[in-house]
N, C-alpha and C positions, 0 to 999 in steps of 0.2 A: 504493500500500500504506500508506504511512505516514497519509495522511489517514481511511481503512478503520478503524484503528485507535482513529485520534482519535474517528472517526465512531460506534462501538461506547461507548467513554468519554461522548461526549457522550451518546447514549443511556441508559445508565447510571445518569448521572446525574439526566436528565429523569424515569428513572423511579424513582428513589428508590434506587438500586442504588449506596451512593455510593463503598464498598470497591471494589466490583467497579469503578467507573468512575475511579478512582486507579489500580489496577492498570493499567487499558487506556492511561493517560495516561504512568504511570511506562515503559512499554514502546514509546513511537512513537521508532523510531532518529531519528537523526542527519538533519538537515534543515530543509527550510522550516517543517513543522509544529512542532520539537522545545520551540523556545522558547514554543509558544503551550501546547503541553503541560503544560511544567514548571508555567504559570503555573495551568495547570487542575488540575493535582494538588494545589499548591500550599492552592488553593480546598477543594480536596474535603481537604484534611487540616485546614483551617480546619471544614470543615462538621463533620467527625470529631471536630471536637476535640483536634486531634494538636499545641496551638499550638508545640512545638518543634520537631516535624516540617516547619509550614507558613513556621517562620523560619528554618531550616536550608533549604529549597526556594528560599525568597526569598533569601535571602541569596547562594546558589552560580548563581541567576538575573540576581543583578545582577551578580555575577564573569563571569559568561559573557557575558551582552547589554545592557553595557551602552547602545549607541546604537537596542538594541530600540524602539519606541513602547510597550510594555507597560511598560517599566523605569519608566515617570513615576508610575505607578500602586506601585510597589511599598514606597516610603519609608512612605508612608501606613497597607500593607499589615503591613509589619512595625512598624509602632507598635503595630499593634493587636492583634497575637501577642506581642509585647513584654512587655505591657500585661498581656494574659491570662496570661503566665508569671509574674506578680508573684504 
């Protein structure tokens, strides 16, 4: 189920749907998927334009995982929403 979900999101997104493919991201429960999620909402709140949204995402992503492999990727990630909220 949980990757079902992801799997809708990532489509979503592929198709230009990118509200709709946050929503699908913001709702994969608790699990193996959950962290790869945050990171993808994360994204799609960056592609929106949401940069405080997508630094409040990173941010509660590096609280949560941070021995993830995604986590190395995110310093970077929130510079650059940082950046954009100036």
């Amino acid at each position: 189920r949980q990757m079902c979900i992801r799997d809708r999101g990532e489509a979503d997104r592929a198709a230009g749907r990118t509200q709709a493919a946050l929503a699908h991201f913001e709702r994969v429960p608790a699990g193996n998927a959950r962290a790869t999620a945050e990171i993808d909402a994360a994204a799609a709140r960056v592609t929106l334009g949401d940069w405080a949204g997508a630094a409040a995402a990173l941010e509660d992503f590096r609280r949560r995982y941070p021995q993830h492999p995604l986590a190395a990727e995110v310093p970077a990630r929130l510079a650059a929403a940082y950046l954009e909220l100036k």
